[in-house]
C-alpha positions in Angstrom: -36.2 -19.7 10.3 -33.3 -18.4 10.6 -32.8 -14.7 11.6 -30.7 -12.3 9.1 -27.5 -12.2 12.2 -27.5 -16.1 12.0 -26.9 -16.3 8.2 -24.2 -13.5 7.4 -20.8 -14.2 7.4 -18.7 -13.1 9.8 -15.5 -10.8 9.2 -12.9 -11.7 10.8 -10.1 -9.9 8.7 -9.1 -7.4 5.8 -6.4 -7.3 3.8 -5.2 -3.8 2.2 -2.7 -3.3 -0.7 -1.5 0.9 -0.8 -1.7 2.3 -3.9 -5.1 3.1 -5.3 -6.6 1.1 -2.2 -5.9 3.1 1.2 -3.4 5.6 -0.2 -4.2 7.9 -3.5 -1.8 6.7 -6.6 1.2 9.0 -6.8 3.9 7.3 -8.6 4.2 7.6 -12.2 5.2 3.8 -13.1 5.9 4.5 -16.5 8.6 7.4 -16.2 10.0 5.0 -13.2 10.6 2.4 -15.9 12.0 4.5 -18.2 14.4 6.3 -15.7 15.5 2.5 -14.4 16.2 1.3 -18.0 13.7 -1.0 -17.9 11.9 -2.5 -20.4 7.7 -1.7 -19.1 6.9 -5.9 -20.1 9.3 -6.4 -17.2 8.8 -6.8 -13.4 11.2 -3.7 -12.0 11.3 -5.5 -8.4 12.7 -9.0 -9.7 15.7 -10.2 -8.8 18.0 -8.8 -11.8 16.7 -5.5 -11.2 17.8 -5.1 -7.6 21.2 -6.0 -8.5 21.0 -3.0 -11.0 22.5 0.1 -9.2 20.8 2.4 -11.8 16.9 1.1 -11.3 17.4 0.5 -7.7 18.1 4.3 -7.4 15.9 5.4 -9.4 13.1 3.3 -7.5 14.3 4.5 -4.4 14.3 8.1 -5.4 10.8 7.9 -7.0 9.2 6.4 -3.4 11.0 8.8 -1.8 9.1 11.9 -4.1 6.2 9.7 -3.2 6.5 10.1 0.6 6.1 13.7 0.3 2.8 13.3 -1.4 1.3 10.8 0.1 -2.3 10.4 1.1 -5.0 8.7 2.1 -8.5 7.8 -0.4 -11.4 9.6 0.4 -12.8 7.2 3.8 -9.5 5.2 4.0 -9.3 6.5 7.5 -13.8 6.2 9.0 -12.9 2.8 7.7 -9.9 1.9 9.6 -11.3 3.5 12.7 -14.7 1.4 12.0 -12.8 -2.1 11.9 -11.2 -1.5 14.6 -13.5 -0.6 16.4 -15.4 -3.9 15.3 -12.6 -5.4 16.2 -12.1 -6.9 12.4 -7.9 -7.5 12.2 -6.6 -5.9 9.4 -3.7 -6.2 7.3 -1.3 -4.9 4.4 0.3 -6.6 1.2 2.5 -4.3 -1.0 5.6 -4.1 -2.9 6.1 -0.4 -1.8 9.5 -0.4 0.3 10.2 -0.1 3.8 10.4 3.2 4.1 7.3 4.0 2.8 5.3 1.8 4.7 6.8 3.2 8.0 5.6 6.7 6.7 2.5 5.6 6.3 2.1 4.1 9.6 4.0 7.3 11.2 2.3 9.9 9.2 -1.0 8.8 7.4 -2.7 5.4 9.6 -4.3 6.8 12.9 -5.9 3.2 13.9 -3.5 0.0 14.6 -0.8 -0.6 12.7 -1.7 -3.1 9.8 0.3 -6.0 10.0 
């Protein structure tokens, strides 16, 4: 028979999104759309909206607030340490900007940077 080691899977990698996954919510989506003019049925980071001076601000602006609040969900951080650790790779998919993602790498992630 086979022994319970032999039959699990192995992990070889993670993949993280930000917001309400490794870092607590903190941008209000709905007063973003409405600051940027744009309708809510509507993606804000298409195309035509980043050639729209008024929502790309306003976007801007609104990560920026978020910076200063931002934090990690409850055991964001024993996990990270554990994977790596385990030497699972881990990664990170989002549509925050830039910016934000270098704060949370700076300010927030203790283990290896996420790729």
């Amino acid at each position: 028979l086979a022994t319970m080691a032999e039959t699990k899977p192995l992990l070889r990698g993670v993949v993280f999104d930000m917001d309400g996954t490794l870092t607590v919510p903190n941008l209000d989506f709905g007063e973003m759309y409405r600051r940027a003019g744009v309708p809510r049925g509507e993606d804000i980071l298409a195309t035509r909206w980043r050639a729209d001076e008024t929502a790309c601000r306003v976007v801007e602006e609104m990560e920026a607030e978020g910076r200063r609040t931002l934090a990690l969900m409850p055991g964001a951080a024993e996990l990270a340490a554990w994977l790596e650790a385990h030497g699972v790779q881990s990664a990170l998919v989002t549509r925050n900007s830039d910016a934000t993602v270098a704060h949370f790498h700076k300010s927030l992630w203790r283990s290896a940077p996420l790729s």
